[in-house]
PDB file of N, CA, C and O in Angstrom, chain B, residues numbered from 101:
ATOM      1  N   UNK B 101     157.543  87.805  96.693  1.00  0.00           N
ATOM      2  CA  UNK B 101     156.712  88.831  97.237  1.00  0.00           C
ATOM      3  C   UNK B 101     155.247  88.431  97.173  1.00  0.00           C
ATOM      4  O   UNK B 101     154.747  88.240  96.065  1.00  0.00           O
ATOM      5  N   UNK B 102     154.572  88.299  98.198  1.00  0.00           N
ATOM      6  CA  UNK B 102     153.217  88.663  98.414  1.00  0.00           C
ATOM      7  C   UNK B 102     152.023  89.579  97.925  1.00  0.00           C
ATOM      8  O   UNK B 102     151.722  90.543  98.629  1.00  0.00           O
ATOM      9  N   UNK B 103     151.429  89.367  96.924  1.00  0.00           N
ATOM     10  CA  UNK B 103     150.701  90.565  96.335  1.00  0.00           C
ATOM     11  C   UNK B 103     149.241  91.202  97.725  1.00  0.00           C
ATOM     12  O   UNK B 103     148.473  90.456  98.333  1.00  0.00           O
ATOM     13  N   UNK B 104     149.301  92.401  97.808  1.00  0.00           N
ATOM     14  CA  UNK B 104     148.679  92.685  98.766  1.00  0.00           C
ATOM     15  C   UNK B 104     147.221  93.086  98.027  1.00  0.00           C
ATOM     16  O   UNK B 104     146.994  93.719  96.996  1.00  0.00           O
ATOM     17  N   UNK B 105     146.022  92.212  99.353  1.00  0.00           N
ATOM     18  CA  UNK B 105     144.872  92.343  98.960  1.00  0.00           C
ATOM     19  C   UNK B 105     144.045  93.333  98.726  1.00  0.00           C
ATOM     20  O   UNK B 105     144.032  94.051  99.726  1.00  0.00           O
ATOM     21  N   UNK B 106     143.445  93.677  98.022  1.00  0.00           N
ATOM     22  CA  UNK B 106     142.296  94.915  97.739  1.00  0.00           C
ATOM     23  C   UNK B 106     141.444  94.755  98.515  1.00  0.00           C
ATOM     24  O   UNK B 106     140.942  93.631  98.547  1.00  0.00           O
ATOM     25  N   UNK B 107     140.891  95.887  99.529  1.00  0.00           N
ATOM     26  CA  UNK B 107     139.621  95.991  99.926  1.00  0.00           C
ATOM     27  C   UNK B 107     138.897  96.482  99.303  1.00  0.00           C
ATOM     28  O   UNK B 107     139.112  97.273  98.385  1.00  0.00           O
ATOM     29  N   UNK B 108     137.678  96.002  99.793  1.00  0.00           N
ATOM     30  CA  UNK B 108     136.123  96.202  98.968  1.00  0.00           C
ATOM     31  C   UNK B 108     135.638  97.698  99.191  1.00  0.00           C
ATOM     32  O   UNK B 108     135.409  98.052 100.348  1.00  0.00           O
ATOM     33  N   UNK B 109     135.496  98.458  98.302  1.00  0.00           N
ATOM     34  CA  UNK B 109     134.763  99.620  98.504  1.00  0.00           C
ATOM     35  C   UNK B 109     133.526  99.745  99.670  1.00  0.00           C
ATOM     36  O   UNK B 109     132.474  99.134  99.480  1.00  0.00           O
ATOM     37  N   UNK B 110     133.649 100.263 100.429  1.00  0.00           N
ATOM     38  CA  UNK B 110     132.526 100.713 101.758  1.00  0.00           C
ATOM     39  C   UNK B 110     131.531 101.275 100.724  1.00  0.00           C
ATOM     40  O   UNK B 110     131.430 102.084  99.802  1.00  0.00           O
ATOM     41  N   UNK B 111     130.552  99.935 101.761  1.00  0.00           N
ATOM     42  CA  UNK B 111     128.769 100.098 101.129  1.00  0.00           C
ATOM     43  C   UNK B 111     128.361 101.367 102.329  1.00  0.00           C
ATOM     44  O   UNK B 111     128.620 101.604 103.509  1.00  0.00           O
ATOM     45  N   UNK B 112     127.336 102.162 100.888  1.00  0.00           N
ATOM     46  CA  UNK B 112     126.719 102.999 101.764  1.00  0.00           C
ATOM     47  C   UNK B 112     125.497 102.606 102.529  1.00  0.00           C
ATOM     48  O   UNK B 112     125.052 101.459 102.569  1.00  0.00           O
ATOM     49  N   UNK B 113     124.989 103.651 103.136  1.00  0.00           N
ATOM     50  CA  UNK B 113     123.993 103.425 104.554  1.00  0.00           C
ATOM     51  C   UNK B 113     123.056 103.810 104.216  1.00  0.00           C
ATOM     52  O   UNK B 113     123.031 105.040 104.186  1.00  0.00           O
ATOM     53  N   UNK B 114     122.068 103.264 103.877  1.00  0.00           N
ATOM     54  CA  UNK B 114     121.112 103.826 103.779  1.00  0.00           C
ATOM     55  C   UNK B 114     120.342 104.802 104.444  1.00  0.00           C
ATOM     56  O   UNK B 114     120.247 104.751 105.670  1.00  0.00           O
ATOM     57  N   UNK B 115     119.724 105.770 103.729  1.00  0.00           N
ATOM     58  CA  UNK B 115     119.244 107.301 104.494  1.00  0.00           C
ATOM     59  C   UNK B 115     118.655 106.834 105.921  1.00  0.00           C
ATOM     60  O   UNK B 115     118.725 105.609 106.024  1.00  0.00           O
ATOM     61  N   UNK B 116     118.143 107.405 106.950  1.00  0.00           N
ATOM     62  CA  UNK B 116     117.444 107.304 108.130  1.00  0.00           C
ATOM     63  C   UNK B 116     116.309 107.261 107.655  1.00  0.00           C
ATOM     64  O   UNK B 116     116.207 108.030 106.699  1.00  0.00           O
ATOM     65  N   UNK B 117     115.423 106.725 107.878  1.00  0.00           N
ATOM     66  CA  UNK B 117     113.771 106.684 108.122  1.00  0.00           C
ATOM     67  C   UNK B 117     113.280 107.784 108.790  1.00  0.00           C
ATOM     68  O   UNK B 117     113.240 107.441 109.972  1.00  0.00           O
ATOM     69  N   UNK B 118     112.857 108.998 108.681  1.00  0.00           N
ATOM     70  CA  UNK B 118     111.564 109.910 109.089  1.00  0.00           C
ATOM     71  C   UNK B 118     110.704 109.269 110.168  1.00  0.00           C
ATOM     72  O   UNK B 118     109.943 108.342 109.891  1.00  0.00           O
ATOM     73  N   UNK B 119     110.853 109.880 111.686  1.00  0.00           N
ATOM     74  CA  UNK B 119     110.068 109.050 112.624  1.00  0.00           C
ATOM     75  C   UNK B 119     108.757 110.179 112.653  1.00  0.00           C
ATOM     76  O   UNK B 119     108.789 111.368 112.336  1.00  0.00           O
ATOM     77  N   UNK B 120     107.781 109.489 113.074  1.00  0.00           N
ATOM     78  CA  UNK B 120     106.027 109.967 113.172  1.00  0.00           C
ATOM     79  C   UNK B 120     105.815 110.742 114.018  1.00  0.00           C
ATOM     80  O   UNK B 120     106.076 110.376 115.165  1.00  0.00           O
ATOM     81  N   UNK B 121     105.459 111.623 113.883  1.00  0.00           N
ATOM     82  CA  UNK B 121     105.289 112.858 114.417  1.00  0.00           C
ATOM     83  C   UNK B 121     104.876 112.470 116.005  1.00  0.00           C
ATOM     84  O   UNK B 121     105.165 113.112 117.015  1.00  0.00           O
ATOM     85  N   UNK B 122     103.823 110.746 115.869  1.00  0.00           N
ATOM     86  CA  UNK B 122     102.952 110.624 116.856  1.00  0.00           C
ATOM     87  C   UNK B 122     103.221 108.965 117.235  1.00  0.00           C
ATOM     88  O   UNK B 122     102.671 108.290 116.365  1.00  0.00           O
ATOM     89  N   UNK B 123     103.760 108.276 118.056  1.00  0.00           N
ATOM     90  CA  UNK B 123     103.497 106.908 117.836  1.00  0.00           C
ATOM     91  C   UNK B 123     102.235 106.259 117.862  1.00  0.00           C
ATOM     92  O   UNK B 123     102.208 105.049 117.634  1.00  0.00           O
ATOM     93  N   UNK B 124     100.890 107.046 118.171  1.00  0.00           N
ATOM     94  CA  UNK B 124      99.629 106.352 117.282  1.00  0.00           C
ATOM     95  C   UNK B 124     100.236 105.880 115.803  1.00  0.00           C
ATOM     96  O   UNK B 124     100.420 104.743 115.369  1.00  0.00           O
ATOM     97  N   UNK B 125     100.478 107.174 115.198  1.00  0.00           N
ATOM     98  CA  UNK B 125     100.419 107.326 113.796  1.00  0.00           C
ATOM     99  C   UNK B 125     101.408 106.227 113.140  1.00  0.00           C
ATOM    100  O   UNK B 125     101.315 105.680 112.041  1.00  0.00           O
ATOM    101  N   UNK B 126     102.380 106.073 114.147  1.00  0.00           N
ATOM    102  CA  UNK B 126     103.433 105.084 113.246  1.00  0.00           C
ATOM    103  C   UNK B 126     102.985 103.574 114.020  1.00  0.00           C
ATOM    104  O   UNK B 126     103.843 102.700 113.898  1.00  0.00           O
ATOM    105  N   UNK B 127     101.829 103.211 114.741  1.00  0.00           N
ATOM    106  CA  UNK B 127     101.679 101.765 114.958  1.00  0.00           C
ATOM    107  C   UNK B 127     100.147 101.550 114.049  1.00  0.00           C
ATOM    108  O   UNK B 127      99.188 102.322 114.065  1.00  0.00           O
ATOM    109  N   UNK B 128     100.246 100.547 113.454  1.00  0.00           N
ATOM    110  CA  UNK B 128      99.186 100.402 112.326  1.00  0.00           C
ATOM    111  C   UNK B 128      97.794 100.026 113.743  1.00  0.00           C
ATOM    112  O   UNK B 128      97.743  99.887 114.965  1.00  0.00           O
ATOM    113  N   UNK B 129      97.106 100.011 112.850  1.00  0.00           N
ATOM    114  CA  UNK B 129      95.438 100.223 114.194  1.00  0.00           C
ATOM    115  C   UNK B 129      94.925  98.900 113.576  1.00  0.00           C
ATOM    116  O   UNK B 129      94.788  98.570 112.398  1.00  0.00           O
ATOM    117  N   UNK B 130      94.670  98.210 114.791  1.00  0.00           N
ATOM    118  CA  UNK B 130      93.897  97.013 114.471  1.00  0.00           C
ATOM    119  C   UNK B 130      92.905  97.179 113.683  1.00  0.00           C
ATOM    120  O   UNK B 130      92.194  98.173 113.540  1.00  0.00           O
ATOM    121  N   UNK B 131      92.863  95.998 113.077  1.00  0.00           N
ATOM    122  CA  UNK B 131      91.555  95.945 112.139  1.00  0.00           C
ATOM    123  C   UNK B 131      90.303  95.108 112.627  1.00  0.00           C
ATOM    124  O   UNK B 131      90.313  93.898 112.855  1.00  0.00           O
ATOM    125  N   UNK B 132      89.425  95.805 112.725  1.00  0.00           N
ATOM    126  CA  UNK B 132      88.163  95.646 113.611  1.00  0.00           C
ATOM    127  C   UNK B 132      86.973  95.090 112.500  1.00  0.00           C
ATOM    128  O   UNK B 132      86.066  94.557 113.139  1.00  0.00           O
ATOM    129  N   UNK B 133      86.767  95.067 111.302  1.00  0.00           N
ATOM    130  CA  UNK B 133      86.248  95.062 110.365  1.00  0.00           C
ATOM    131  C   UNK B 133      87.077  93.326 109.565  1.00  0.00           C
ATOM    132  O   UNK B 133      88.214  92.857 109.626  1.00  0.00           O
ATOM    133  N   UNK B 134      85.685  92.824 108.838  1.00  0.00           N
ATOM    134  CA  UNK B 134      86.064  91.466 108.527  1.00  0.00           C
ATOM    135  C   UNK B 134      86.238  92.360 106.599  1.00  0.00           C
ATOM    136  O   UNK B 134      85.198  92.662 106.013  1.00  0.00           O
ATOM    137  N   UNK B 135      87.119  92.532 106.175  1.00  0.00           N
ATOM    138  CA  UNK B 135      87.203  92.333 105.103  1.00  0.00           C
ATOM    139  C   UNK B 135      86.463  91.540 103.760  1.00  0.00           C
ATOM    140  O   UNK B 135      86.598  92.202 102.732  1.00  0.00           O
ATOM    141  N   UNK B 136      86.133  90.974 103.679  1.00  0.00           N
ATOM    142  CA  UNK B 136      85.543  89.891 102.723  1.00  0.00           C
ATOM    143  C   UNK B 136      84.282  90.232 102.589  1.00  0.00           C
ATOM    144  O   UNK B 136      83.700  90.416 101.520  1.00  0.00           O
ATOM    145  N   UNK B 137      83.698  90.353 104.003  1.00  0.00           N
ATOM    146  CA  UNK B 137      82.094  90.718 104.303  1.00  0.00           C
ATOM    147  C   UNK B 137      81.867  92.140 103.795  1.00  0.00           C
ATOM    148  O   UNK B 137      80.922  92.442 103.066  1.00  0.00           O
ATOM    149  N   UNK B 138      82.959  93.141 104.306  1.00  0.00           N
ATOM    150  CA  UNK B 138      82.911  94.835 103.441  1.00  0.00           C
ATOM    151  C   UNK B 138      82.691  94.664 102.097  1.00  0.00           C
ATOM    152  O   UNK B 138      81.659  95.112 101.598  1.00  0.00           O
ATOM    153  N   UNK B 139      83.626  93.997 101.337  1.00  0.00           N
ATOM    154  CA  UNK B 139      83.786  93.525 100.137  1.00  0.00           C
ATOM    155  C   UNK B 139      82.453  93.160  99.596  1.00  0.00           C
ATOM    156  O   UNK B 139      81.947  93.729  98.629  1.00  0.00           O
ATOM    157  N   UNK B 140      82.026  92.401 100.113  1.00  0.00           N
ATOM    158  CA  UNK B 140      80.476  91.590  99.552  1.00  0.00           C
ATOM    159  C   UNK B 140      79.397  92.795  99.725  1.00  0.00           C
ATOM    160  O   UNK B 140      78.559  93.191  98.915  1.00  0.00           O
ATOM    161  N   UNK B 141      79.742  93.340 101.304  1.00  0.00           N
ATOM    162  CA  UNK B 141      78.574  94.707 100.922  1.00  0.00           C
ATOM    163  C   UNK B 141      78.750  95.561  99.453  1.00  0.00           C
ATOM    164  O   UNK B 141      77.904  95.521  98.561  1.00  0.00           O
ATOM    165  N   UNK B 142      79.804  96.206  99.396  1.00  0.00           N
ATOM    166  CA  UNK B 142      80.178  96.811  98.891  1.00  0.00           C
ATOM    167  C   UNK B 142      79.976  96.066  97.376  1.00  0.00           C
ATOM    168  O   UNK B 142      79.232  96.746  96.669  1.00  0.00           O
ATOM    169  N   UNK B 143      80.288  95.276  96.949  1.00  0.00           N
ATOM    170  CA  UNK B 143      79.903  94.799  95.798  1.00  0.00           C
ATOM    171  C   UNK B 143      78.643  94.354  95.033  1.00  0.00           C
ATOM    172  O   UNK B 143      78.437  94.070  93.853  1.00  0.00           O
ATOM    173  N   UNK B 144      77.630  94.414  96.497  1.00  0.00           N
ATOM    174  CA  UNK B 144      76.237  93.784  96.216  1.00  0.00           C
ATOM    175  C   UNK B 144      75.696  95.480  95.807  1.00  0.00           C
ATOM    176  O   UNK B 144      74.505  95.647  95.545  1.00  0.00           O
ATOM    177  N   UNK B 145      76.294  96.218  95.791  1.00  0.00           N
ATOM    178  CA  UNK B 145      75.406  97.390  95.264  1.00  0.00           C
ATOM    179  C   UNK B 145      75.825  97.833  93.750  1.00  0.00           C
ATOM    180  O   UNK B 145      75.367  98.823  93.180  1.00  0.00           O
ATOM    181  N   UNK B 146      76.764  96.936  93.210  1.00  0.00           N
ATOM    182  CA  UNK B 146      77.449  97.383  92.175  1.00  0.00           C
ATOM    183  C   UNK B 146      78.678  98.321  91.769  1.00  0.00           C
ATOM    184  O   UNK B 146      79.039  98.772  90.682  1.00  0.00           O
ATOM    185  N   UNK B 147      79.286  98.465  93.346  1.00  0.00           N
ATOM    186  CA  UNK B 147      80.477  98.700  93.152  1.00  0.00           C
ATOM    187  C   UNK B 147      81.736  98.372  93.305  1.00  0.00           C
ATOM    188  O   UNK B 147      81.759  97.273  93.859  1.00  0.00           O
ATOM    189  N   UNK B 148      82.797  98.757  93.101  1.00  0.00           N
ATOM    190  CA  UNK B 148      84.110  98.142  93.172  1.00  0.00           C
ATOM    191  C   UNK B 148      85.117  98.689  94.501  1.00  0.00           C
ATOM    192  O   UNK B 148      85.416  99.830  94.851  1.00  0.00           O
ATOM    193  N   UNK B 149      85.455  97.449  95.016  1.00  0.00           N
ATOM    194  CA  UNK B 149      86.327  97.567  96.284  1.00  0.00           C
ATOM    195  C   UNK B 149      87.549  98.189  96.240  1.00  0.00           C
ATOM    196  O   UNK B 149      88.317  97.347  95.776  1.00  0.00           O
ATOM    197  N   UNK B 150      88.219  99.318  96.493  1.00  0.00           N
ATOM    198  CA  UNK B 150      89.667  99.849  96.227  1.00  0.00           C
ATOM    199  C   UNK B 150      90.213  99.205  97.805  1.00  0.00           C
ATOM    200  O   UNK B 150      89.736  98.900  98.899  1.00  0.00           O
ATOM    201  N   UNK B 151      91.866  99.247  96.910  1.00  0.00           N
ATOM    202  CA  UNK B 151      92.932  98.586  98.031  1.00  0.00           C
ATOM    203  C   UNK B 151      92.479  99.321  99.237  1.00  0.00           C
ATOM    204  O   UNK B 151      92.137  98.583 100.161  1.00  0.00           O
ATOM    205  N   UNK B 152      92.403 100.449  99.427  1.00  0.00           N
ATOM    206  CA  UNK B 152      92.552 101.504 100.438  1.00  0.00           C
ATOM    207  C   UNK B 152      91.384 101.308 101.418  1.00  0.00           C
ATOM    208  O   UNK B 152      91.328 101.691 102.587  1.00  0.00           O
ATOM    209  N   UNK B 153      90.622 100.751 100.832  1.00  0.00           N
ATOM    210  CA  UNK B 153      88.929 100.893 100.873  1.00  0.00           C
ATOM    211  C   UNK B 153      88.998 100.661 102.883  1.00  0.00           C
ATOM    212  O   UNK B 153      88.820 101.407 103.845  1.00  0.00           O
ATOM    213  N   UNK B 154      89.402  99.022 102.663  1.00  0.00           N
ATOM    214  CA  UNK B 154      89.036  98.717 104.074  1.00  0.00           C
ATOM    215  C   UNK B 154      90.115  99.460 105.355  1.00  0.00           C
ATOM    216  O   UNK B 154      89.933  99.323 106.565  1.00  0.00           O
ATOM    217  N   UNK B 155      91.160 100.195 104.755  1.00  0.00           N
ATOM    218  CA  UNK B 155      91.908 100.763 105.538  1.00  0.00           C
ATOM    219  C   UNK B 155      91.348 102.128 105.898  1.00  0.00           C
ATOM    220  O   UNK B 155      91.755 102.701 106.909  1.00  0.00           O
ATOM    221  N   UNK B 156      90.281 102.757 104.978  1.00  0.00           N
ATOM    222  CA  UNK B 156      89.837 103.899 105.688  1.00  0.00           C
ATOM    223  C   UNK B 156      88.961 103.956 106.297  1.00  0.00           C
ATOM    224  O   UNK B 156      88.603 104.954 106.923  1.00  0.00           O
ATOM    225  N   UNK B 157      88.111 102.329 106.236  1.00  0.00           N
ATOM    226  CA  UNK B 157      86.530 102.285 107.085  1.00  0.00           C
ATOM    227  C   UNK B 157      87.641 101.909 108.600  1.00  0.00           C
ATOM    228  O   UNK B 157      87.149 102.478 109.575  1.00  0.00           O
ATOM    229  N   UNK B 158      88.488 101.400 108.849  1.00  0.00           N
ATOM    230  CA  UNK B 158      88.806 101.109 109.895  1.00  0.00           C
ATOM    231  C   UNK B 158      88.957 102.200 110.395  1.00  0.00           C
ATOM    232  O   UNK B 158      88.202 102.645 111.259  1.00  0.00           O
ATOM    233  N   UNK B 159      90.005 102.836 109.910  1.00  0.00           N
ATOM    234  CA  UNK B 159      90.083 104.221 110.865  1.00  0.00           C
ATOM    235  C   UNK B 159      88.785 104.915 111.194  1.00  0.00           C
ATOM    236  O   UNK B 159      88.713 105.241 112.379  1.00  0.00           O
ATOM    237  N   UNK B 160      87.654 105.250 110.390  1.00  0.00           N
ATOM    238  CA  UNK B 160      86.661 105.773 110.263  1.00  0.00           C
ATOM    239  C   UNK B 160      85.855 105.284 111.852  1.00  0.00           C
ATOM    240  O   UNK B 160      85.173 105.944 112.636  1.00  0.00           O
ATOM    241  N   UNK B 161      86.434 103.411 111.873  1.00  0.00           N
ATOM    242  CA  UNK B 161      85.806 102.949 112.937  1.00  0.00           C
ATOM    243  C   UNK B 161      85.815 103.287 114.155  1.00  0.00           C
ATOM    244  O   UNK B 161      84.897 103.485 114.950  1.00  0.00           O
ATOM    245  N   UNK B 162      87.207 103.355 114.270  1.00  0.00           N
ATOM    246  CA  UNK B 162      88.244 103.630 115.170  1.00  0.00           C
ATOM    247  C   UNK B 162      87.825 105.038 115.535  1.00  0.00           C
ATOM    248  O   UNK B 162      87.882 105.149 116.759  1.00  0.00           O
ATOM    249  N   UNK B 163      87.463 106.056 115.006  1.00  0.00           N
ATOM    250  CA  UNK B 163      87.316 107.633 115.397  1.00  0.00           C
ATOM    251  C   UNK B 163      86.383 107.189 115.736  1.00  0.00           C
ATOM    252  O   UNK B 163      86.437 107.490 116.928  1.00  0.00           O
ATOM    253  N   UNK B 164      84.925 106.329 115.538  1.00  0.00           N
ATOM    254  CA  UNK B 164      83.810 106.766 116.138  1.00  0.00           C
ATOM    255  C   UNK B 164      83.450 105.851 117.277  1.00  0.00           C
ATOM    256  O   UNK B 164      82.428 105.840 117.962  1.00  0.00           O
ATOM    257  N   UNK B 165      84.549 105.063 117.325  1.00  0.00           N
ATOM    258  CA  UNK B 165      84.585 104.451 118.770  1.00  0.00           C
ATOM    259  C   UNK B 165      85.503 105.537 119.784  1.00  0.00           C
ATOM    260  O   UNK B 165      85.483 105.463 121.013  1.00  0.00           O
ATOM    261  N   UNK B 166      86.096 106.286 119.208  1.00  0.00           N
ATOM    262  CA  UNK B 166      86.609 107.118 120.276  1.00  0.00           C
ATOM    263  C   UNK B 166      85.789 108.042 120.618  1.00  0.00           C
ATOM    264  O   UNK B 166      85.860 108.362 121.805  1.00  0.00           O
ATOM    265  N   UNK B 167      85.077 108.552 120.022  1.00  0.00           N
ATOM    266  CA  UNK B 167      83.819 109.586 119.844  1.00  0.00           C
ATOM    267  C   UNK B 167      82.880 108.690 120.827  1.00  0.00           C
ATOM    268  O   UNK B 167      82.832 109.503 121.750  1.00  0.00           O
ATOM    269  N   UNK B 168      82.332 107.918 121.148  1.00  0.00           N
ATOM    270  CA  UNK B 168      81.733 106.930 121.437  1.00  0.00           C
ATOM    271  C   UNK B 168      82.045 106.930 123.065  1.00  0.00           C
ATOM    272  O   UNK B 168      81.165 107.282 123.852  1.00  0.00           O
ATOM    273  N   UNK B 169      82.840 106.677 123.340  1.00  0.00           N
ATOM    274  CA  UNK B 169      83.529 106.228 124.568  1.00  0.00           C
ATOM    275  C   UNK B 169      84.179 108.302 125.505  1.00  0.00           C
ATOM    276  O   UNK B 169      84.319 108.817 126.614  1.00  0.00           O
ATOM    277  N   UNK B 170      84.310 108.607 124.184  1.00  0.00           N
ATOM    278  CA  UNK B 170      84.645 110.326 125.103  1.00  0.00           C
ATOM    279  C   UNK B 170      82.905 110.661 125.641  1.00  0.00           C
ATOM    280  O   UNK B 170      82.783 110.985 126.822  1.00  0.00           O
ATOM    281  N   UNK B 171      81.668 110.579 124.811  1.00  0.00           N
ATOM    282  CA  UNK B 171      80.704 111.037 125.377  1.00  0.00           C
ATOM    283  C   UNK B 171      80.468 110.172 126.301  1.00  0.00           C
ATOM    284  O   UNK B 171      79.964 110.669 127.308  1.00  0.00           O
ATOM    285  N   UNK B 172      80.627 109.182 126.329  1.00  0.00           N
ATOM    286  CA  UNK B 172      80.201 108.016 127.536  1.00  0.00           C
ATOM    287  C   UNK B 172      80.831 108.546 129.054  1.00  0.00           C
ATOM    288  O   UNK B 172      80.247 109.063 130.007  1.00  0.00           O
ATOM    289  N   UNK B 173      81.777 108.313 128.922  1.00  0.00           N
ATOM    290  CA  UNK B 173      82.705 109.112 130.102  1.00  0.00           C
ATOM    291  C   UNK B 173      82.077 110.340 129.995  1.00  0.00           C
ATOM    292  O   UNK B 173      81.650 110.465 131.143  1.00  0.00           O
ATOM    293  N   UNK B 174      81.666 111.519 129.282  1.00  0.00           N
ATOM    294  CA  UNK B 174      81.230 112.604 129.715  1.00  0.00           C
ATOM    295  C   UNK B 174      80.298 112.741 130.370  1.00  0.00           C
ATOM    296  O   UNK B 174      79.966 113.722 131.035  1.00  0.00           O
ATOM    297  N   UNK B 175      79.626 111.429 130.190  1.00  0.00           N
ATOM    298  CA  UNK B 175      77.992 111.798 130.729  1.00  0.00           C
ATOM    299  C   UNK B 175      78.252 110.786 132.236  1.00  0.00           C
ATOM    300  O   UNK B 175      77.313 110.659 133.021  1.00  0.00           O
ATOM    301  N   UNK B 176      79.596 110.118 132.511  1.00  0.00           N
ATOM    302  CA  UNK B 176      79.645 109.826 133.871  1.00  0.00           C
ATOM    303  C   UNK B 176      79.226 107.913 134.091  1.00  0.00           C
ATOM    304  O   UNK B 176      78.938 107.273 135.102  1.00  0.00           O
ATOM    305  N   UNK B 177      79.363 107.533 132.745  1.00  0.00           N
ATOM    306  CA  UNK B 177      79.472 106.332 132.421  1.00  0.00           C
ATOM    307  C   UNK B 177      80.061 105.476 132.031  1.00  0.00           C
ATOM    308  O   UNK B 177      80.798 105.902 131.141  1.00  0.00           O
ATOM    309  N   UNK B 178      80.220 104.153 132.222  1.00  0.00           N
ATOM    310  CA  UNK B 178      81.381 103.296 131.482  1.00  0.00           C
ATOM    311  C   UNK B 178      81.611 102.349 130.569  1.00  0.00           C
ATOM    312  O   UNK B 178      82.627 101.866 130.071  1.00  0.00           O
ATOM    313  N   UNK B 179      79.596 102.053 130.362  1.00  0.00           N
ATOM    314  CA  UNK B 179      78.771 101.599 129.316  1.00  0.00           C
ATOM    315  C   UNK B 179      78.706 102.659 127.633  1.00  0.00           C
ATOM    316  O   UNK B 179      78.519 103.876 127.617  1.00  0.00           O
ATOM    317  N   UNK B 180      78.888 101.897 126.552  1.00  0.00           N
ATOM    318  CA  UNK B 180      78.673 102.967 125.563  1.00  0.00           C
ATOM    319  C   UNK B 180      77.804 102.159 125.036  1.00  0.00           C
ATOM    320  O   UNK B 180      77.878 100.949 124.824  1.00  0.00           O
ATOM    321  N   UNK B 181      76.358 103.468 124.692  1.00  0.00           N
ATOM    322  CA  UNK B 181      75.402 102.716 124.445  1.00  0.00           C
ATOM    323  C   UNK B 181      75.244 103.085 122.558  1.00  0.00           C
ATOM    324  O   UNK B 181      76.222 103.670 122.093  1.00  0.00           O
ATOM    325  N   UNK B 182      74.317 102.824 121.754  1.00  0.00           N
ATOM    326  CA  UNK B 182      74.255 103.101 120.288  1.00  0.00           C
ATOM    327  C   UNK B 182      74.034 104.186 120.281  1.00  0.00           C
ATOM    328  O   UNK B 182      74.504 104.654 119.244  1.00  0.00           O
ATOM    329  N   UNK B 183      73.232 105.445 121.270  1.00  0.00           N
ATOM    330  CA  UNK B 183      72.815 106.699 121.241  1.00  0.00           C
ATOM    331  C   UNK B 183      74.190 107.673 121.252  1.00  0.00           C
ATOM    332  O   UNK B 183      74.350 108.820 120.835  1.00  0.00           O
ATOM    333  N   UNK B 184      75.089 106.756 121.890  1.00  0.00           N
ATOM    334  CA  UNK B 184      76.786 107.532 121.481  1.00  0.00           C
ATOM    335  C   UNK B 184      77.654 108.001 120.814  1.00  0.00           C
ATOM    336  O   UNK B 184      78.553 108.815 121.023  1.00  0.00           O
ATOM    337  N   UNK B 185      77.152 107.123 119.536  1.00  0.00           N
ATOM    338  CA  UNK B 185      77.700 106.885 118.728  1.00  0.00           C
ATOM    339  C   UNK B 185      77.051 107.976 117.582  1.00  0.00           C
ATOM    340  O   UNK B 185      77.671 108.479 116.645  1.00  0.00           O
ATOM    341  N   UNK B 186      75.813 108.158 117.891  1.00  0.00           N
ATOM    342  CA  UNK B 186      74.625 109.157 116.895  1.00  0.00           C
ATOM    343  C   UNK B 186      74.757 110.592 117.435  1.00  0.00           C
ATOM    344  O   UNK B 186      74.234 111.435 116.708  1.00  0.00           O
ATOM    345  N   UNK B 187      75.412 111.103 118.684  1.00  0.00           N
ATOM    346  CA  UNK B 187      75.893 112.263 118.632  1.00  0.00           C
ATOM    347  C   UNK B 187      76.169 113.693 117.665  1.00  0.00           C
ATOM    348  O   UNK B 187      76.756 114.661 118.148  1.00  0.00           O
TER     349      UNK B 187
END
């Protein structure tokens, strides 16, 4: 007689991933900002760089280039000038 083989207990599945409310929100935003150079600002005044640090000046960037470019178009233009940005 043939001894009959055991199967392997069924691996579970891991839960689903939570999708983003927004696909902005779930594609990471270029980084427009040189890191190293933030860093050196930021340190030449005597303070300390957090992980997060350069991920919130980007976004920060990112809103005021959109801010930037909505008044530009408002005023009927396609140039954004520095006065756009000071709104």
């Amino acid at each position: 007689m043939a001894k009959a083989k055991k199967k392997a207990p069924a691996k579970k599945k891991a839960p689903a991933k939570k999708k983003a409310a927004k696909k902005v929100q779930a594609q990471a935003l270029e980084v427009l900002l040189v890191g190293s150079k933030v860093k050196a600002a930021i340190k030449d005044t005597g303070c300390n760089t957090g992980g997060d640090a350069i991920e919130g000046l980007n976004k920060w960037v990112h809103w005021l280039i959109g801010q930037g470019t909505s008044r530009a178009q408002a005023n009927k233009r396609k140039t954004v000038r520095a006065h756009d940005f000071m709104a």
